[in-house]
Backbone bond lengths (Angstrom), bond angles and torsions (degrees), N, CA, C in turn:
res aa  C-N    CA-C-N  psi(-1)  N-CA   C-N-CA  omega(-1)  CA-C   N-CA-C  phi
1 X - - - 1.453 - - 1.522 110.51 -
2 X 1.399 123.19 32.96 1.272 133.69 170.31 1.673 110.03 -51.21
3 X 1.581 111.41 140.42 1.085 112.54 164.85 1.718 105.94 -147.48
4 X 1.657 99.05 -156.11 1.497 99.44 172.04 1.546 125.14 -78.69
5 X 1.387 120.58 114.83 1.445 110.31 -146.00 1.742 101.84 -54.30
6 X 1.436 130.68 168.20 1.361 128.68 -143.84 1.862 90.98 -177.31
7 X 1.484 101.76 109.53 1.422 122.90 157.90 1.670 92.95 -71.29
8 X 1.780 104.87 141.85 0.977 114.53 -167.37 1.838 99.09 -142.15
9 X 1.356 121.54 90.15 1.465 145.07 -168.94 1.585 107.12 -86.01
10 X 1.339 111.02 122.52 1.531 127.66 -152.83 2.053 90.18 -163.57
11 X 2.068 71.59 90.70 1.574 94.91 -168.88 1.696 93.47 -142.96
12 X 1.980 127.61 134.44 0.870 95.64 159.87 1.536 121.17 -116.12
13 X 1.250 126.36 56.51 1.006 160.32 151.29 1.417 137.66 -65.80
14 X 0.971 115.21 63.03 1.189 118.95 -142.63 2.000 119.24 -52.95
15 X 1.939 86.14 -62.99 2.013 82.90 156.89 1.891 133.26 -44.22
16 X 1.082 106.96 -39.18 1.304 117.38 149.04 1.858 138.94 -46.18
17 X 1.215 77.44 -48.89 1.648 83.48 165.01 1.678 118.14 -67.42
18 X 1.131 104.55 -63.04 1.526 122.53 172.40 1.868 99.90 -52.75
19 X 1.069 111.86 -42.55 2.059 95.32 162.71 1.038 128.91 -90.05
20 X 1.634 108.42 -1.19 1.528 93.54 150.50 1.237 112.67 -108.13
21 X 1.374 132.48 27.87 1.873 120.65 174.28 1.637 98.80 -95.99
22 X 2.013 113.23 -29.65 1.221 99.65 -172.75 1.652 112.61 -83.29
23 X 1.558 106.32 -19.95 1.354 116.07 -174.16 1.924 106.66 -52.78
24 X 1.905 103.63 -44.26 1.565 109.82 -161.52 1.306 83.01 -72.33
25 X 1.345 124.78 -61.54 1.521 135.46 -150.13 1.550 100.36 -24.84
26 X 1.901 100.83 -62.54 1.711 119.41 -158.32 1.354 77.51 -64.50
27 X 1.114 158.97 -62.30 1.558 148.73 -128.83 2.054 108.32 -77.43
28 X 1.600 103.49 -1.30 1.438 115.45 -162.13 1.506 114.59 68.06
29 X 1.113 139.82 28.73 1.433 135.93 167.51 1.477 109.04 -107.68
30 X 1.714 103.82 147.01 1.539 102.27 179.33 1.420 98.71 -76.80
31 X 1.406 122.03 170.75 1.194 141.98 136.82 1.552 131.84 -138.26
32 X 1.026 106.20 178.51 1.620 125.12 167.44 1.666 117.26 -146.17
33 X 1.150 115.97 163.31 1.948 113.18 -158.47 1.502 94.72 -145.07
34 X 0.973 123.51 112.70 2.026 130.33 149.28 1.143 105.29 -91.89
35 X 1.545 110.41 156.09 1.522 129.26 164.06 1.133 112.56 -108.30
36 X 1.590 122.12 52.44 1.321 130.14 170.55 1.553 107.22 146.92
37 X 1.665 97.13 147.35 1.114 102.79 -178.25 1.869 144.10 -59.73
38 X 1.677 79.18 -26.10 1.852 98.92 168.70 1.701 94.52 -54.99
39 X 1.453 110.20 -68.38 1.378 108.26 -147.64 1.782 120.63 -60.63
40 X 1.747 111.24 -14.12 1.070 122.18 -172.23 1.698 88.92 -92.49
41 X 1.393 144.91 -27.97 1.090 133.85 -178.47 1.979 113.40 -74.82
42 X 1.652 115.01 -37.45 1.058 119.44 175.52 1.718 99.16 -77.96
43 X 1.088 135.45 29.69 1.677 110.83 169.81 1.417 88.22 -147.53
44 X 1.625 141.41 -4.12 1.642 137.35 167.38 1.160 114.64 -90.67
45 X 1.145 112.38 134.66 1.787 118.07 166.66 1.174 123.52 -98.87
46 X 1.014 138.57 120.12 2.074 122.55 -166.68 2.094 96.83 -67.31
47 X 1.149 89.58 139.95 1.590 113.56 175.13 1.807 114.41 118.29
48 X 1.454 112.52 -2.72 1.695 134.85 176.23 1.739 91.03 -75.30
49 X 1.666 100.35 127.41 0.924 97.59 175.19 1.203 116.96 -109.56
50 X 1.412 135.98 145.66 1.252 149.61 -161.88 1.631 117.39 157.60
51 X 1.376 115.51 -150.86 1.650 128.25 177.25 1.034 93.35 -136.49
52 X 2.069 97.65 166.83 1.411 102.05 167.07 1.774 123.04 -120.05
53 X 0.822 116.81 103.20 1.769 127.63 -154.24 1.948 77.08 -66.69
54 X 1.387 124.02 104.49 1.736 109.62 169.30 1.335 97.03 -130.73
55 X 1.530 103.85 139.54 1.558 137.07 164.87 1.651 108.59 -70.94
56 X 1.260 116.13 130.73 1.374 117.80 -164.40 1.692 102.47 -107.63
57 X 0.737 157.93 -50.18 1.776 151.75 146.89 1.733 98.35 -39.54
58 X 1.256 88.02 120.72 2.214 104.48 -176.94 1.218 107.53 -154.03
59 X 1.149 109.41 124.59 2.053 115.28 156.24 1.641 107.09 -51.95
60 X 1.471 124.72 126.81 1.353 123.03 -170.24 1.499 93.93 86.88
61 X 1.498 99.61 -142.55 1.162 144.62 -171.91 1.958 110.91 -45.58
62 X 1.112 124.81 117.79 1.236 97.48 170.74 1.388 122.30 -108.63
63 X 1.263 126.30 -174.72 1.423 127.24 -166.28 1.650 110.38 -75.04
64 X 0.961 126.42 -28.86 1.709 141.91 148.02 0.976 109.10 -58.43
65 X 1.224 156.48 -55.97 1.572 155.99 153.94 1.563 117.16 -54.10
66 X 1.082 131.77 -7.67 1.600 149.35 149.09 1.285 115.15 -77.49
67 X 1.191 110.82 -54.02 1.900 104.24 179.76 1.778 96.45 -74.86
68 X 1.127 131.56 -33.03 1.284 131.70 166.87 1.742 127.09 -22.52
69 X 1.796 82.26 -60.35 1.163 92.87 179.33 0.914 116.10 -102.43
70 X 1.312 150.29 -14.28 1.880 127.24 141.63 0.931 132.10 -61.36
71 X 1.677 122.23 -3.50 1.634 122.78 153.58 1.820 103.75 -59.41
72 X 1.057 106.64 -42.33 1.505 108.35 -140.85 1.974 88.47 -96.11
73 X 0.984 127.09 -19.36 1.452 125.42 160.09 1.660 99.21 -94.84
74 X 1.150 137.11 15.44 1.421 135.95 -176.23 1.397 124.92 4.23
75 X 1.494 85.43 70.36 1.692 116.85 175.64 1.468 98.62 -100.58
76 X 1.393 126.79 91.27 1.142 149.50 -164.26 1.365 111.80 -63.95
77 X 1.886 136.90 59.67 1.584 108.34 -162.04 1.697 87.87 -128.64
78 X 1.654 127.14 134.39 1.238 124.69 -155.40 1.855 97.18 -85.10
79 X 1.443 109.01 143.26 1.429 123.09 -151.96 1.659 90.98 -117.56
80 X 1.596 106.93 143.89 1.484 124.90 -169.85 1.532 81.74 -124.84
81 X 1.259 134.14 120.27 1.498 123.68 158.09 1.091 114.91 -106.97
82 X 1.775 135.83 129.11 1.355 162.30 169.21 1.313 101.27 -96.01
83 X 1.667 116.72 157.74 1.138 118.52 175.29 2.105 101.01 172.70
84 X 0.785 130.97 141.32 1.138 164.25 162.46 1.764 120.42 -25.03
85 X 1.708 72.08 -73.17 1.548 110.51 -165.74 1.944 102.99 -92.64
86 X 1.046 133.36 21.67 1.844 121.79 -162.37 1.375 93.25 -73.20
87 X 1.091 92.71 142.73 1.835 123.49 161.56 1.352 99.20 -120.12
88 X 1.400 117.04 -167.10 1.384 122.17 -160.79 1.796 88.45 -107.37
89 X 1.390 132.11 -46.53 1.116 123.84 150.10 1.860 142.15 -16.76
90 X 1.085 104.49 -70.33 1.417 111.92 157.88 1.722 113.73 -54.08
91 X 1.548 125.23 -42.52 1.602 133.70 168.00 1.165 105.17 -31.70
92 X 1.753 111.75 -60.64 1.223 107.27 -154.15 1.491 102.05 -84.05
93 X 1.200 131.14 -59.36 1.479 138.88 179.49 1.762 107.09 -23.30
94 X 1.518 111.45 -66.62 1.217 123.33 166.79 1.426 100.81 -35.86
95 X 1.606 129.85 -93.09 1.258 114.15 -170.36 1.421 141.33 -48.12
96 X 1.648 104.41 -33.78 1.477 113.51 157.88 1.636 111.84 -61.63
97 X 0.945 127.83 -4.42 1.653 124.74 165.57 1.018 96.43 -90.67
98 X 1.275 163.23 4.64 1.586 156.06 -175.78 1.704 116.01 85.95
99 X 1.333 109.29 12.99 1.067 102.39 -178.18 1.805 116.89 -66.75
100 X 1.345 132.53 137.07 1.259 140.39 147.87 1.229 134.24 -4.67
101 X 1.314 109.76 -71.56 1.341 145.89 -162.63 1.518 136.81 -147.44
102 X 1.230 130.88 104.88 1.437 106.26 171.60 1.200 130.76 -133.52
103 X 1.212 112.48 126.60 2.191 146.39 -147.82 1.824 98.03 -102.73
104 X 1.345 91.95 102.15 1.825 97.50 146.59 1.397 125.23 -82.43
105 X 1.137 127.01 139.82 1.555 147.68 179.41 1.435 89.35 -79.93
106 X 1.458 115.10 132.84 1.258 121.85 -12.20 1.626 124.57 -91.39
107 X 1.291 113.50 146.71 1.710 105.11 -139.60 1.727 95.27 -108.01
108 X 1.239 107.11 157.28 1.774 112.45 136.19 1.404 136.12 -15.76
109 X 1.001 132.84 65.60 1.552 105.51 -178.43 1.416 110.14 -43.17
110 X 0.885 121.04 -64.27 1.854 116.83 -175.31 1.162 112.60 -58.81
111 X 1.009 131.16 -39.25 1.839 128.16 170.58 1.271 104.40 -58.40
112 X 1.201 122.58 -37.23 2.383 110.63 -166.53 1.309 75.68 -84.91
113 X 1.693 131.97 -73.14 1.391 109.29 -173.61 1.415 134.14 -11.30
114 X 1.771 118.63 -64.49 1.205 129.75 172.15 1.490 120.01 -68.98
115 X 1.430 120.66 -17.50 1.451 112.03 -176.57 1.595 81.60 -103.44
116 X 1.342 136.10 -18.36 1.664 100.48 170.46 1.691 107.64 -85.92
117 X 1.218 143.68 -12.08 1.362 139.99 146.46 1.749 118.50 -22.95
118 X 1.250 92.11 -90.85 1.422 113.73 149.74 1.324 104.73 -11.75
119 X 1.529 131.14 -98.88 1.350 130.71 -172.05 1.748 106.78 -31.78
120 X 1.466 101.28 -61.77 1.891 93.58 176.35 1.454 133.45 -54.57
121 X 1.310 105.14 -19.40 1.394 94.76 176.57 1.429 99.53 -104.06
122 X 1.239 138.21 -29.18 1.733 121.27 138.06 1.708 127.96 -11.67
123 X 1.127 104.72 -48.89 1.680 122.13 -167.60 1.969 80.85 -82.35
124 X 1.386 110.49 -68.17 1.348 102.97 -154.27 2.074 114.37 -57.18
125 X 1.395 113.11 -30.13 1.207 127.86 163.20 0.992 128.73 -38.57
126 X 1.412 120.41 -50.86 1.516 142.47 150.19 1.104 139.76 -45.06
127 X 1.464 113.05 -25.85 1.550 135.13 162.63 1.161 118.61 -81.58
128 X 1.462 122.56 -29.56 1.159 143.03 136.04 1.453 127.70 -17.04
129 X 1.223 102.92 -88.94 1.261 123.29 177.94 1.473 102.95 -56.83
130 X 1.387 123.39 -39.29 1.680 101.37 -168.48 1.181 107.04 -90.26
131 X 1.383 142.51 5.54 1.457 153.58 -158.33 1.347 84.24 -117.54
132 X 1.357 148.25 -41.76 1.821 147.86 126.09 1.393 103.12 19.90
133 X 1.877 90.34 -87.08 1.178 112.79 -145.08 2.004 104.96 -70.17
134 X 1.456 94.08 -36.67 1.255 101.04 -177.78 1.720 118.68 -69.02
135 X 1.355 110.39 -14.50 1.424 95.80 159.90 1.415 124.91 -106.09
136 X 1.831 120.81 10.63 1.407 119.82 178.05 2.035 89.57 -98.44
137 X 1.158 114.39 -11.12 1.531 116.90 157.48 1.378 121.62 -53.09
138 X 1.765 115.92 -62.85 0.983 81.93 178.14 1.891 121.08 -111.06
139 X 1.473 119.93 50.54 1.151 141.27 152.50 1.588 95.01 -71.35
140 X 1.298 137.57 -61.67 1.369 143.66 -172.71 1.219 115.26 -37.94
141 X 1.273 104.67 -43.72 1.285 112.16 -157.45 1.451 108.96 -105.11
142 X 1.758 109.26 -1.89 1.688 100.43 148.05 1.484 125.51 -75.20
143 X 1.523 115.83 3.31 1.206 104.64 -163.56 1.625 114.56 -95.82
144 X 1.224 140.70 153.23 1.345 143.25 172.27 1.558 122.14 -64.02
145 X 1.363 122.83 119.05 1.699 102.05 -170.66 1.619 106.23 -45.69
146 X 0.975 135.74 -29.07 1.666 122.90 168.03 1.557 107.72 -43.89
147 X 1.182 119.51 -53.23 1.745 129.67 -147.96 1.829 82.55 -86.44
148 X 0.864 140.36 -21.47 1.380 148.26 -166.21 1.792 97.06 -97.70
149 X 0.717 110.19 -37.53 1.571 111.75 -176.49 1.303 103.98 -96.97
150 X 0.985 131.11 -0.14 1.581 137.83 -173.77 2.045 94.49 -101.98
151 X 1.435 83.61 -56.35 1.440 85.85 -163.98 1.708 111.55 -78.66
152 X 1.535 112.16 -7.89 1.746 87.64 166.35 1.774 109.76 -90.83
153 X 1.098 109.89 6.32 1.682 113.45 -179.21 1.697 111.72 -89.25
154 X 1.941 100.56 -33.71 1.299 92.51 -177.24 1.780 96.69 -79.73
155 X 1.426 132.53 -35.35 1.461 113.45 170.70 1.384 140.01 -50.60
156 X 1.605 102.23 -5.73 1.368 116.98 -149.96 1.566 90.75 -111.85
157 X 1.711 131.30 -12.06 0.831 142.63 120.22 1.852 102.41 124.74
158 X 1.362 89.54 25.71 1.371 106.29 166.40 1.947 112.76 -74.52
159 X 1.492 106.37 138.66 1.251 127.77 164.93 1.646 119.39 -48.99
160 X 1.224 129.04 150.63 1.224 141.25 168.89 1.506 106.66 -34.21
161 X 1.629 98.23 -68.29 1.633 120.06 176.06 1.434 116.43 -33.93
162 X 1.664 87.72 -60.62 1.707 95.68 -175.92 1.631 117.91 -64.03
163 X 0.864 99.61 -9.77 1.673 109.18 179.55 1.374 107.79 -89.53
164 X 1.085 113.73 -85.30 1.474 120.15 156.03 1.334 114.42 -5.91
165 X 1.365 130.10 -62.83 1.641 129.22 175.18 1.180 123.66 -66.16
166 X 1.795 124.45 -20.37 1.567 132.86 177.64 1.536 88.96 -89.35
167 X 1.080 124.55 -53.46 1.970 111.45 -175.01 1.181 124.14 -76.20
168 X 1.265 118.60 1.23 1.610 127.83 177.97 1.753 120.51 67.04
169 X 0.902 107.84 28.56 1.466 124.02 170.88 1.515 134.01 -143.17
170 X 0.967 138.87 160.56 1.455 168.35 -149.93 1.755 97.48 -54.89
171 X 1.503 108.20 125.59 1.330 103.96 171.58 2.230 114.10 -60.40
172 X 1.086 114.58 -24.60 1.462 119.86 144.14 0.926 127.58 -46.68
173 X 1.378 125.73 -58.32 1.630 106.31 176.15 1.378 120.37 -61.32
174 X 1.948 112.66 -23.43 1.466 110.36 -170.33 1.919 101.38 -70.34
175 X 0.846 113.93 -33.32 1.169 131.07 175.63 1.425 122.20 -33.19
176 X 1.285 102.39 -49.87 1.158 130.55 -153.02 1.771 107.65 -92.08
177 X 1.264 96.22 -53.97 1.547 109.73 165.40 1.586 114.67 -66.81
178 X 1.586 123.70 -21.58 1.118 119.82 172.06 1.470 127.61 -80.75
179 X 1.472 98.29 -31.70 1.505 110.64 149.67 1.762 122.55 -39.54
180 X 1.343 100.70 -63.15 1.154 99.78 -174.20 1.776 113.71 -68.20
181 X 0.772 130.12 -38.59 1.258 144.19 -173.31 1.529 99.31 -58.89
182 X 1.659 128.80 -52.50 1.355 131.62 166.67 1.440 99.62 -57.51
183 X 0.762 156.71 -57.15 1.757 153.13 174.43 1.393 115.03 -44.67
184 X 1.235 105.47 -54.24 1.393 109.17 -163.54 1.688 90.99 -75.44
185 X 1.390 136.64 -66.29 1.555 113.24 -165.54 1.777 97.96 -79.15
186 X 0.919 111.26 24.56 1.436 103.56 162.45 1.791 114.05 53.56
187 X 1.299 102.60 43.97 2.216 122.93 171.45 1.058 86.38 -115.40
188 X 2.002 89.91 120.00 1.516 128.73 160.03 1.549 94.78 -50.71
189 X 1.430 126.22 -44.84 1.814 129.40 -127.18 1.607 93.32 -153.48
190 X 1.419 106.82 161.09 1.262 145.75 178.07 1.570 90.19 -39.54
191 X 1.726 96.26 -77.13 1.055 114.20 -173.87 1.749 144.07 -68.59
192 X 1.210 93.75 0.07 1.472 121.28 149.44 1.276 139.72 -64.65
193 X 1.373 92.73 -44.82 1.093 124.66 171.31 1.235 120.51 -59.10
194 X 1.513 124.22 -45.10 1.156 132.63 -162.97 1.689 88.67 -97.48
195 X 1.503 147.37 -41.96 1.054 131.87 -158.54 1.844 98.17 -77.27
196 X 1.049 111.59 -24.27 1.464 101.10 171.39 1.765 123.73 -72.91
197 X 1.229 102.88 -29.51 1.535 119.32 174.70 1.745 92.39 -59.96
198 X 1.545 133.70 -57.55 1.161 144.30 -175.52 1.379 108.89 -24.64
199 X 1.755 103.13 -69.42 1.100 138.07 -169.32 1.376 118.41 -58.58
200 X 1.348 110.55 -41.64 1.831 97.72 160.97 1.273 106.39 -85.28
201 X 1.255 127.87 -45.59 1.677 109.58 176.03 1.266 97.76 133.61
202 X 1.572 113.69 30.71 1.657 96.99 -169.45 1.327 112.56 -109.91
203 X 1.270 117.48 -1.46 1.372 136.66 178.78 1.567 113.33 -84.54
204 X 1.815 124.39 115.03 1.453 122.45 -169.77 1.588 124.65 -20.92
205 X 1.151 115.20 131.96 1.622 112.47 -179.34 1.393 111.94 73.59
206 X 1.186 143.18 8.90 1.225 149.92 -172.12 1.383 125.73 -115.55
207 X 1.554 129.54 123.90 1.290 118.82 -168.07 1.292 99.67 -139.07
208 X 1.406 110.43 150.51 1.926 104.34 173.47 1.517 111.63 -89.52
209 X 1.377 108.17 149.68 1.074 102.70 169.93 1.613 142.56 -94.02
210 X 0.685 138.85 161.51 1.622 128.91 -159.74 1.294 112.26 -84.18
């Protein structure tokens, strides 16, 4: 559900809103602006790429109770929080929710500019990375549970031999399956090999990230 990445302003303020659509606009970024958090949830779809520029004091819903709930439906979109009113309380809460950034009114123009930058190429990184993961997925899943059992032993940095003696067969056959296994996920190197194993998370202690 890729599109044109899109700052997404969730202010209910209305003069405010309208200075920040011309503020992003001049800066070359798209946007769009709600006056509340319902209304920016009934018109977004999770997979739109962009940030979310959100005002934290709201009639309804507030901007802390919005990032709330797209953690917790893990609708992944990186959050700039503005607000009026900050204490060091709300700072932290906000950032311990994953927020980005967080901007007191009255702000920087060039700083929200640059920390909503920032947020976009955050968002775009991420698409990245999981479009990564999603094609060393399905490299994985050409492989044979043999070629799979071959290949977390050769990451794990066991010898031909040593392999060969835990599977009960021929340092040739390990060979052979290791071949294929470098082909099939498509590693020039050892060590290719293993940073892709990283990357889905299948290698001990290792997890991908979202």
């Amino acid at each position: 559900m890729s599109s044109e990445p899109t700052v997404f302003v969730v202010d209910d303020d209305q003069a405010m809103r309208h200075s920040l659509e011309w503020l992003i606009e001049s800066a070359g970024l798209k946007v769009k602006s709600f006056g509340s958090a319902e209304a920016f949830l009934r018109a977004y779809y999770p997979g739109q790429a962009g940030c979310l520029l959100l005002d934290v004091r709201m009639p309804g819903m507030s901007g802390l109770e919005l990032q709330a709930y797209l953690a917790r439906e893990e609708i992944r979109i990186p959050v700039v929080i503005i607000t009026g009113h900050g204490d060091v309380g709300m700072a932290v809460k906000a950032m311990r929710g994953g927020a980005l950034d967080f901007i007191e009114k009255p702000f920087d123009d060039e700083a929200l500019i640059t920390s909503l930058r920032l947020a976009l190429e955050a968002d775009k990184q991420r698409r990245v990375d999981r479009q990564q993961r999603a094609e060393i997925a399905r490299r994985l899943a050409e492989l044979t549970p043999r070629e799979h059992e071959v290949m977390v032993m050769v990451t794990d940095g066991r010898s031909n031999r040593e392999i060969a003696a835990a599977l009960g067969v021929s340092t040739k056959t390990v060979e052979a399956h290791r071949a294929r296994v470098m082909d099939k996920m498509r590693a020039a190197s050892l060590a290719e090999l293993v940073r892709l194993c990283l990357t889905a998370g299948i290698l001990a202690n290792e997890t991908p990230e979202n």
